[in-house]
C-alpha positions as YAML, in Angstrom:
chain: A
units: angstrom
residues:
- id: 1
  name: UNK
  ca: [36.30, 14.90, 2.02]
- id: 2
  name: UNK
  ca: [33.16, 16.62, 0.20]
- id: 3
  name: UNK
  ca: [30.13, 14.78, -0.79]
- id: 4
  name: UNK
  ca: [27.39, 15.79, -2.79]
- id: 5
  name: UNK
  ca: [24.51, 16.17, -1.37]
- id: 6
  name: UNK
  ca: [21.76, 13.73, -2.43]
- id: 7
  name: UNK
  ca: [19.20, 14.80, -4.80]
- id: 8
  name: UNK
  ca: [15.63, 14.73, -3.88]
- id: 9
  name: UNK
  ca: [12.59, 15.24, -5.35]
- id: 10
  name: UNK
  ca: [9.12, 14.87, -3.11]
- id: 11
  name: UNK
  ca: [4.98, 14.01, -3.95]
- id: 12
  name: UNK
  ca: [3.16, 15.04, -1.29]
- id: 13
  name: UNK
  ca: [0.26, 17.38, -0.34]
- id: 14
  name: UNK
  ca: [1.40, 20.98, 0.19]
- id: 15
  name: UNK
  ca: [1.68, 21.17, 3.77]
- id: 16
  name: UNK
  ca: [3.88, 18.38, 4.23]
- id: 17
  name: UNK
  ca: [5.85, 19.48, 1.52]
- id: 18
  name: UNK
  ca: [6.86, 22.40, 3.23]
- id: 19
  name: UNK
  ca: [7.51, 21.15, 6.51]
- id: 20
  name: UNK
  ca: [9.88, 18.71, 4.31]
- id: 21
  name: UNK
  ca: [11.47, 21.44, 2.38]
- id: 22
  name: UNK
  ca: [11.84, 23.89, 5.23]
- id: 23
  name: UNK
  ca: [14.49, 21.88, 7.09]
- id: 24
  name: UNK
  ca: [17.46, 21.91, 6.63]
- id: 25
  name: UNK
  ca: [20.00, 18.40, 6.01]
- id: 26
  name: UNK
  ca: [23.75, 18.55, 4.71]
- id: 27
  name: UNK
  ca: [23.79, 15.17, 3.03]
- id: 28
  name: UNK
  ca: [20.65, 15.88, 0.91]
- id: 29
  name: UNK
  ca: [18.57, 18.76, -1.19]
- id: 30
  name: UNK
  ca: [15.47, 18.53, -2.53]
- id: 31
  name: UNK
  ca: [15.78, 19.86, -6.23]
- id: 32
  name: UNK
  ca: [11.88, 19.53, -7.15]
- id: 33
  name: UNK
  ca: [8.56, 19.43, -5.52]
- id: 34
  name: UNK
  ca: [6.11, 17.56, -8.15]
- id: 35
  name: UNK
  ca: [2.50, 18.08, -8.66]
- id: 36
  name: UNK
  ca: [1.95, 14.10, -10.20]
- id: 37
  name: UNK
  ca: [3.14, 10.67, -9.76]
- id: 38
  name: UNK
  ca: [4.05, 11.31, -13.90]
- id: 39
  name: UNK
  ca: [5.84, 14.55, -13.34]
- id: 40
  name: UNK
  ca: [7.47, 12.99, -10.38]
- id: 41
  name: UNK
  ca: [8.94, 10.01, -12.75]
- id: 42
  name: UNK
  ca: [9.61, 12.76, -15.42]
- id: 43
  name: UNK
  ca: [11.77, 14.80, -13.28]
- id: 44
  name: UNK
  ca: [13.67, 12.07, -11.55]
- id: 45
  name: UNK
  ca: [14.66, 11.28, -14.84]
- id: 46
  name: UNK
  ca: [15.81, 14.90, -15.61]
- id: 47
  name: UNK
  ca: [17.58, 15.04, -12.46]
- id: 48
  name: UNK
  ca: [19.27, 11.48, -12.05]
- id: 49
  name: UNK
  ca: [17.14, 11.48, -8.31]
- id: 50
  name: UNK
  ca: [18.45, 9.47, -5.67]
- id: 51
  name: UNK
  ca: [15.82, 9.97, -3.52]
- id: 52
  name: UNK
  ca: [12.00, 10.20, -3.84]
- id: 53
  name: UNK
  ca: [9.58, 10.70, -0.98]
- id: 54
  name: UNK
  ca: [6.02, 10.59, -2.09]
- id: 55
  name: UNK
  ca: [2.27, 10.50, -0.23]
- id: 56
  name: UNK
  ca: [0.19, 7.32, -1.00]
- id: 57
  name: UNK
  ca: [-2.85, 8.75, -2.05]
- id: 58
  name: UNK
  ca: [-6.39, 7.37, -3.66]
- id: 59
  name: UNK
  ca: [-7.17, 5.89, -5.58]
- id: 60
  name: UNK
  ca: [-4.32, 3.28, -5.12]
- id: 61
  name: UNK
  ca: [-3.62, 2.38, -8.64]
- id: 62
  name: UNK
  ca: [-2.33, 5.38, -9.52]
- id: 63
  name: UNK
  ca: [0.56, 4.75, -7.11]
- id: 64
  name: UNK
  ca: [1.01, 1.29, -9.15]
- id: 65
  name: UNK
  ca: [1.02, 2.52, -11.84]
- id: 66
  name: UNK
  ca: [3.56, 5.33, -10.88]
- id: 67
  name: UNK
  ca: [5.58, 2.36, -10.08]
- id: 68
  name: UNK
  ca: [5.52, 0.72, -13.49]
- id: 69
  name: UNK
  ca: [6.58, 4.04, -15.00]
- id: 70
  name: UNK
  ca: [9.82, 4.75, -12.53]
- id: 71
  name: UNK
  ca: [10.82, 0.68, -13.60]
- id: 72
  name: UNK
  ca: [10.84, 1.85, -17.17]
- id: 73
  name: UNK
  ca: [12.67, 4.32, -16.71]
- id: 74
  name: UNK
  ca: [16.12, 1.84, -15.45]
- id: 75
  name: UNK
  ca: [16.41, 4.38, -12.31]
- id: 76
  name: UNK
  ca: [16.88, 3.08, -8.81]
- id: 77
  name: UNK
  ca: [16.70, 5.32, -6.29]
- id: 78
  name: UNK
  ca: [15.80, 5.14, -2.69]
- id: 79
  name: UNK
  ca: [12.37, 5.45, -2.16]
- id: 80
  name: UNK
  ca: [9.99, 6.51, 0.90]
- id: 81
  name: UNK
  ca: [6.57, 5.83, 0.97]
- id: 82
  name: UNK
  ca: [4.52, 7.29, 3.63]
- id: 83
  name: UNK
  ca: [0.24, 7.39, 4.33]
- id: 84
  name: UNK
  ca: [-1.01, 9.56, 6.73]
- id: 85
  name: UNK
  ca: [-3.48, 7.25, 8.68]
- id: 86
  name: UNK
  ca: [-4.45, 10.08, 11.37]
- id: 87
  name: UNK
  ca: [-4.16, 13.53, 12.09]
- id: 88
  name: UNK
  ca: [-0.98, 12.92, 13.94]
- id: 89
  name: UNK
  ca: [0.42, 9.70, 12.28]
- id: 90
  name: UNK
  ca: [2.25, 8.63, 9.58]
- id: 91
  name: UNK
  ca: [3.36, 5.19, 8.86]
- id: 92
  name: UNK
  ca: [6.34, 5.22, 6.40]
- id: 93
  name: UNK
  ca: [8.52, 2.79, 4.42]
- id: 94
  name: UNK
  ca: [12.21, 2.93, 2.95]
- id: 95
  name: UNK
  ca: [13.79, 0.97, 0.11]
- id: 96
  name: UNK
  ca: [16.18, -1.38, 1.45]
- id: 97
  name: UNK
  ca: [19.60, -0.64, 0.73]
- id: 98
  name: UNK
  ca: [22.84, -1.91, 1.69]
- id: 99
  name: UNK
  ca: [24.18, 1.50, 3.16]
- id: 100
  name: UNK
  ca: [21.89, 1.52, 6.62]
- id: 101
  name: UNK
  ca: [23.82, 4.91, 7.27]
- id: 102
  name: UNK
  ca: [21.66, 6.63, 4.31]
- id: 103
  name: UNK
  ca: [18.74, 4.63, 5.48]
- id: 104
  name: UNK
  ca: [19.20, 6.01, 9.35]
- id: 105
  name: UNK
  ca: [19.65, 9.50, 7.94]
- id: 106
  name: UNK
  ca: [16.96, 9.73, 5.99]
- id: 107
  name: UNK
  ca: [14.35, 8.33, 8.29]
- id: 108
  name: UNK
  ca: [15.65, 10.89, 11.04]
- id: 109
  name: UNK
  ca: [15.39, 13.53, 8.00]
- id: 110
  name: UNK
  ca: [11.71, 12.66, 7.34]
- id: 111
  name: UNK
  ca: [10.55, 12.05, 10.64]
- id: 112
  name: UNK
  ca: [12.28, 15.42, 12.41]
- id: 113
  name: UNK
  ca: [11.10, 17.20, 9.28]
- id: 114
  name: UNK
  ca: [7.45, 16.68, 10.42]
- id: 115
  name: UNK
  ca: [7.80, 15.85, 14.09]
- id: 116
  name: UNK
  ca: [5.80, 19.04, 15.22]
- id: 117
  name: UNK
  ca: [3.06, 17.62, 13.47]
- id: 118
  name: UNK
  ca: [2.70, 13.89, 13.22]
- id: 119
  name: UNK
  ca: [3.98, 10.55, 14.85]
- id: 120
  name: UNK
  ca: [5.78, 8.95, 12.25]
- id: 121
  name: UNK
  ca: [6.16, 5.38, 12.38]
- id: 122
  name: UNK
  ca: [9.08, 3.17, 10.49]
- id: 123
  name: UNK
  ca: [7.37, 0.38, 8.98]
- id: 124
  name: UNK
  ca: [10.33, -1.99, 9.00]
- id: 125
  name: UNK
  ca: [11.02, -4.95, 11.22]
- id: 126
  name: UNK
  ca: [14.85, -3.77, 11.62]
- id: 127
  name: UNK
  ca: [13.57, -1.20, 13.99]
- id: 128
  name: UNK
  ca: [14.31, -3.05, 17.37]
- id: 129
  name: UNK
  ca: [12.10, -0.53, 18.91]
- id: 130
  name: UNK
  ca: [8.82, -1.47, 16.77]
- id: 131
  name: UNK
  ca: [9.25, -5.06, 15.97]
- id: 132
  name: UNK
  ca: [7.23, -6.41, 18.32]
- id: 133
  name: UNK
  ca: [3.98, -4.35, 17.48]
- id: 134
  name: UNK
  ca: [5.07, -4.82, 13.51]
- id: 135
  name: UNK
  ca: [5.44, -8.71, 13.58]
- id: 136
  name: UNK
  ca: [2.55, -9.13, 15.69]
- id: 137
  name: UNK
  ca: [0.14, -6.89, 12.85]
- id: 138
  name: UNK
  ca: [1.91, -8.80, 10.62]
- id: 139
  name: UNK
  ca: [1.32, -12.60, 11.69]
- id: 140
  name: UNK
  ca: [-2.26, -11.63, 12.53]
- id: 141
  name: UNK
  ca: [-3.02, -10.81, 8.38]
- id: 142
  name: UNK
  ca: [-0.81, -13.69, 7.66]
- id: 143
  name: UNK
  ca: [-2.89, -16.01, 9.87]
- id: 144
  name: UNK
  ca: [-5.98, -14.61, 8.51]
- id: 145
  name: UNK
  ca: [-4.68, -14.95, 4.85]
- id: 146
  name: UNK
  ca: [-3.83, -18.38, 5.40]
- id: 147
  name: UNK
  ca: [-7.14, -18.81, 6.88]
- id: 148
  name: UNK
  ca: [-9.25, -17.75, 3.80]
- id: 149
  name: UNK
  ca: [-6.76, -19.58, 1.37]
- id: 150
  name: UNK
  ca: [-7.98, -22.92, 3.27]
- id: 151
  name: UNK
  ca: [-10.96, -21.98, 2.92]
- id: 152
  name: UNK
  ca: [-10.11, -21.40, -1.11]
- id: 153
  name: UNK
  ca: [-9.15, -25.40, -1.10]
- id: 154
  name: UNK
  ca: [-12.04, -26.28, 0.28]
- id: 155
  name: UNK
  ca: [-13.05, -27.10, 4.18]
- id: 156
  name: UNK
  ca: [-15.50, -28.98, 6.37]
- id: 157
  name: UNK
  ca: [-17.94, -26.97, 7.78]
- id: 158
  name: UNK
  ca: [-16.78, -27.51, 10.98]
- id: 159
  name: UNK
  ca: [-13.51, -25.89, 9.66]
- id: 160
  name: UNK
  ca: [-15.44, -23.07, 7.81]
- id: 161
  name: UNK
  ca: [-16.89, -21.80, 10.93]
- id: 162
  name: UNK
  ca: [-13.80, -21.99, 13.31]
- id: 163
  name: UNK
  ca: [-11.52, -20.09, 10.46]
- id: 164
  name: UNK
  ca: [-14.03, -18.03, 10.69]
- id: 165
  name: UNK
  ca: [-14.31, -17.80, 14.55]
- id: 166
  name: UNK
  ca: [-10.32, -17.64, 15.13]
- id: 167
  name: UNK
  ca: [-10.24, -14.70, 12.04]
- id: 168
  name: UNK
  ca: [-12.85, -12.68, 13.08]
- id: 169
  name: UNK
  ca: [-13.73, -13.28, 9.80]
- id: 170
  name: UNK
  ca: [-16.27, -11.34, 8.41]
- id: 171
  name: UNK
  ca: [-18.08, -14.24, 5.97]
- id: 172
  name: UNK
  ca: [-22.24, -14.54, 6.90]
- id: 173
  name: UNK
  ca: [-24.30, -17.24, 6.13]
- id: 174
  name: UNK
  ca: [-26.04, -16.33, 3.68]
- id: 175
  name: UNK
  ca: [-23.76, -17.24, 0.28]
- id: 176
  name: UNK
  ca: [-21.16, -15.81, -1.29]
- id: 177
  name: UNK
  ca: [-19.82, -14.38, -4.60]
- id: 178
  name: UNK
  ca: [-15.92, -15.50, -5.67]
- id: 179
  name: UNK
  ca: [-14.21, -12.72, -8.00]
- id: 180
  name: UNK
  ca: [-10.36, -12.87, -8.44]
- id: 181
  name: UNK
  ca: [-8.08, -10.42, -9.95]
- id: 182
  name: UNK
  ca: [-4.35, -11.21, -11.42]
- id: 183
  name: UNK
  ca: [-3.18, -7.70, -10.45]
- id: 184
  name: UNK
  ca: [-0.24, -7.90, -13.25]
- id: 185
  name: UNK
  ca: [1.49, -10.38, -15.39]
- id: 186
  name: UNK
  ca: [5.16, -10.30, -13.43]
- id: 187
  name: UNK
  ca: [6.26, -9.60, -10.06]
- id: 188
  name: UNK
  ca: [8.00, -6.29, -9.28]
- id: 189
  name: UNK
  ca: [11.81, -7.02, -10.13]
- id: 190
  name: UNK
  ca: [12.97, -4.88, -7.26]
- id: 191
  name: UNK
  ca: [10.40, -6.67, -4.42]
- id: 192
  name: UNK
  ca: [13.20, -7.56, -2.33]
- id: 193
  name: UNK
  ca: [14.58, -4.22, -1.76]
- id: 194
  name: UNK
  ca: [10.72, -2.41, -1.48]
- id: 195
  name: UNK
  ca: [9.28, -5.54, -0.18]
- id: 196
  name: UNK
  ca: [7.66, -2.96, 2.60]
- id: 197
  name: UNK
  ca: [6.80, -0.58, 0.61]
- id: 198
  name: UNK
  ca: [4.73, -2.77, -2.34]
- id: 199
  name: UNK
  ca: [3.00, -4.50, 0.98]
- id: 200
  name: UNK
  ca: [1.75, -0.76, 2.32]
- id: 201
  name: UNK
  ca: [0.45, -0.16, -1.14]
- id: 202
  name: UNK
  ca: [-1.06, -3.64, -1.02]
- id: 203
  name: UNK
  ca: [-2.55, -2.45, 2.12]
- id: 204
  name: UNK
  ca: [-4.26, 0.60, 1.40]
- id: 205
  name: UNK
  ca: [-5.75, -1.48, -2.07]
- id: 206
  name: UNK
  ca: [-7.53, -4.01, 0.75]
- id: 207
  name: UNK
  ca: [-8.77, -0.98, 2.17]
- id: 208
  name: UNK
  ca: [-10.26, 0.24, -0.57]
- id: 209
  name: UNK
  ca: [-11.75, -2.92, -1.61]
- id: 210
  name: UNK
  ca: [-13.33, -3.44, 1.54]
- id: 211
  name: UNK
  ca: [-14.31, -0.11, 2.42]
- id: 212
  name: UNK
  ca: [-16.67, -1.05, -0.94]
- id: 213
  name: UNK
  ca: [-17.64, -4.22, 0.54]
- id: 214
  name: UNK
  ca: [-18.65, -2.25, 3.74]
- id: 215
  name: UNK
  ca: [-21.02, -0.66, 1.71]
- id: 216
  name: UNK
  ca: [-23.04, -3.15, 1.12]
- id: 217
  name: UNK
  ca: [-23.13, -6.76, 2.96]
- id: 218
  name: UNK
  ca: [-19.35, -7.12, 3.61]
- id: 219
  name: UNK
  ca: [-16.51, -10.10, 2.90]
- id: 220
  name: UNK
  ca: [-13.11, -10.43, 2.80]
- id: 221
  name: UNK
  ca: [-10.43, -9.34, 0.14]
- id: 222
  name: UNK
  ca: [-6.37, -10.89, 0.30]
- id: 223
  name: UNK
  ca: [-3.65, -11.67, -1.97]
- id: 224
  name: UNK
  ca: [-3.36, -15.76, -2.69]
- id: 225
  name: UNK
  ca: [0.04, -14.10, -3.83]
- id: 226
  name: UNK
  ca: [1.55, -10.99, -4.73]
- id: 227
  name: UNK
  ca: [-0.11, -10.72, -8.18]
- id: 228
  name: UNK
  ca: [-3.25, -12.43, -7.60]
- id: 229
  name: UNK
  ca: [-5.94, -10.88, -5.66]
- id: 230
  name: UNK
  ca: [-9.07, -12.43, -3.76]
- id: 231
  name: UNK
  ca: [-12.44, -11.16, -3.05]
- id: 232
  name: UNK
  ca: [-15.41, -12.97, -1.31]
- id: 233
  name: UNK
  ca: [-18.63, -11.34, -1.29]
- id: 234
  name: UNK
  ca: [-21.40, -11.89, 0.88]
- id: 235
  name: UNK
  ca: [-24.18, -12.14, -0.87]
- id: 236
  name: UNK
  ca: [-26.79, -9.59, -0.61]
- id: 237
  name: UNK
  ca: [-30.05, -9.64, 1.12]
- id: 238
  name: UNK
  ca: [-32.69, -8.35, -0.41]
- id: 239
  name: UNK
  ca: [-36.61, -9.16, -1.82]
- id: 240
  name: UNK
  ca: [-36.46, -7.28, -5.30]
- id: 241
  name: UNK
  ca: [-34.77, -9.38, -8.20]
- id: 242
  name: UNK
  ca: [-34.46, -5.80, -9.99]
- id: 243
  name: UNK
  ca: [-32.88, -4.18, -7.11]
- id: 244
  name: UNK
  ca: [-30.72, -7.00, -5.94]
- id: 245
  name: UNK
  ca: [-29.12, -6.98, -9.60]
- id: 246
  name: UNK
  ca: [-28.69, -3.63, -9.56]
- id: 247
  name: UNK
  ca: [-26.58, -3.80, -6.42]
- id: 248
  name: UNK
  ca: [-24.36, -6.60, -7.58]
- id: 249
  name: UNK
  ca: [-23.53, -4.68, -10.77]
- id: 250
  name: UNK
  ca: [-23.12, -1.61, -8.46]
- id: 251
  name: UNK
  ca: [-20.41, -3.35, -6.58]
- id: 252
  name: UNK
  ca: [-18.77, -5.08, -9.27]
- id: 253
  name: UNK
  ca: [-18.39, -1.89, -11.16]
- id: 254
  name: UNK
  ca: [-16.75, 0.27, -7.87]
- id: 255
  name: UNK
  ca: [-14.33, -3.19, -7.12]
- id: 256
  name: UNK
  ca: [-13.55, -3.01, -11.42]
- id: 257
  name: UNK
  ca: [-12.51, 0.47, -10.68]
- id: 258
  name: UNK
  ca: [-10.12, 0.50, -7.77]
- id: 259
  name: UNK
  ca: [-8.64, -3.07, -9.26]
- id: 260
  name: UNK
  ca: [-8.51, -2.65, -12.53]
- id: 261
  name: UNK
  ca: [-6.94, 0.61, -12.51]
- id: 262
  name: UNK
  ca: [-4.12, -0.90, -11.22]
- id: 263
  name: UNK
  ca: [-3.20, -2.27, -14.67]
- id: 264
  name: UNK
  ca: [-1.25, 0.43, -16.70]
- id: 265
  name: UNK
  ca: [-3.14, 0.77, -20.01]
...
């Protein structure tokens, strides 16, 4: 019986690319390697893709965004989403999809593909292998989320400071500054099937938030759900009205531009 070989179309920087397109798999072919997330959605639409692999990359709203565009377009296809979080690790994601054959296939594709190079690591909790290490990341954000959400509804202080013990959370003393964000209007109607993938990319937009933060005095950023985002800001120490204002506006304005660049405009 002949198949056709999947079509494939990749995002990612040029040396992975290569390594990607350099080996060799019967059941798919990669047809184009895209310079944008937009020439990426405009050439899965010219060649009916069934599978895109593409790099997160900063700043993390133009990944939303890409995803807003590929929904427009009524395609489905499988995606993978992979980061490069080392010089010799990857952590990747896959679409759900009822065929766990493709799935298999095109994890060993990816991962053999670049195995010379990096460690890549399956961010799924079907892996038997990886579950343990997965789950237990996992239910220490969740616990930590669920943590600052008490503190949302409002806590004793007694409360406020074990949260904050138990967390590691990093809140100080000295006040704090509340901003939230309603990241879009609707959930993604495919979250179930890239329900790992959307929660990377929700990820690497906490990092970003609170590698700003980290500038200055620290806090905490986490979703209170998928579309609604948190931020607590310590407040900032310092003796010059002038200069303190300055630095709030500062850090408003970089936190404005990594969230609300997430909204397609």
């Amino acid at each position: 019986m002949f198949t056709l070989a999947l079509k494939l179309i990749i995002y990612t920087d040029n040396t992975i690319s290569d390594m990607i397109t350099t080996y060799s798999a019967d059941f798919c072919k990669v047809v184009y390697i895209s310079k944008s997330y937009d020439e990426c959605v405009e050439k899965a639409v010219e060649w009916q893709a069934d599978v895109i692999v593409f790099q997160l990359s900063n700043p993390i709203y133009k990944t939303q965004n890409f995803f807003v565009d590929l929904a427009e377009t009524k395609l489905s296809p499988v995606l993978l989403a992979f980061t490069v979080v080392s010089h010799n690790e990857i952590i990747y994601s896959i679409t759900s999809h009822h065929d766990s054959c493709l799935i298999d296939k095109l994890a060993n594709y990816f991962t053999n593909a670049l195995r010379n190079t990096y460690d890549c690591h399956f961010n799924y909790i079907g892996k038997e292998k990886d579950v343990d290490n997965i789950m237990t990341t996992r239910i220490k954000k969740l616990e930590k989320t669920e943590y600052l959400n008490d503190i949302l509804r409002g806590v004793t202080q007694e409360e406020f400071f074990y949260y904050k013990r138990k967390g590691c959370l990093n809140l100080r003393d000295s006040g704090y500054y509340l901003y939230l964000y309603n990241i879009m209007d609707i959930e993604y109607m495919d979250h179930d099937l890239n329900k790992n993938i959307y929660y990377l990319v929700g990820e690497k937009l906490i990092d970003e938030c609170k590698g700003v933060l980290d500038i200055y005095n620290g806090g905490e950023v986490f979703y209170i759900n998928p579309t609604l985002l948190c931020i607590i800001i310590n407040d900032i120490p310092c003796k010059s009205q002038a200069l303190y204002q300055q630095s709030i506006m500062e850090l408003v304005k970089k936190l404005n531009n990594i969230v609300y660049g997430i909204l397609k405009m």
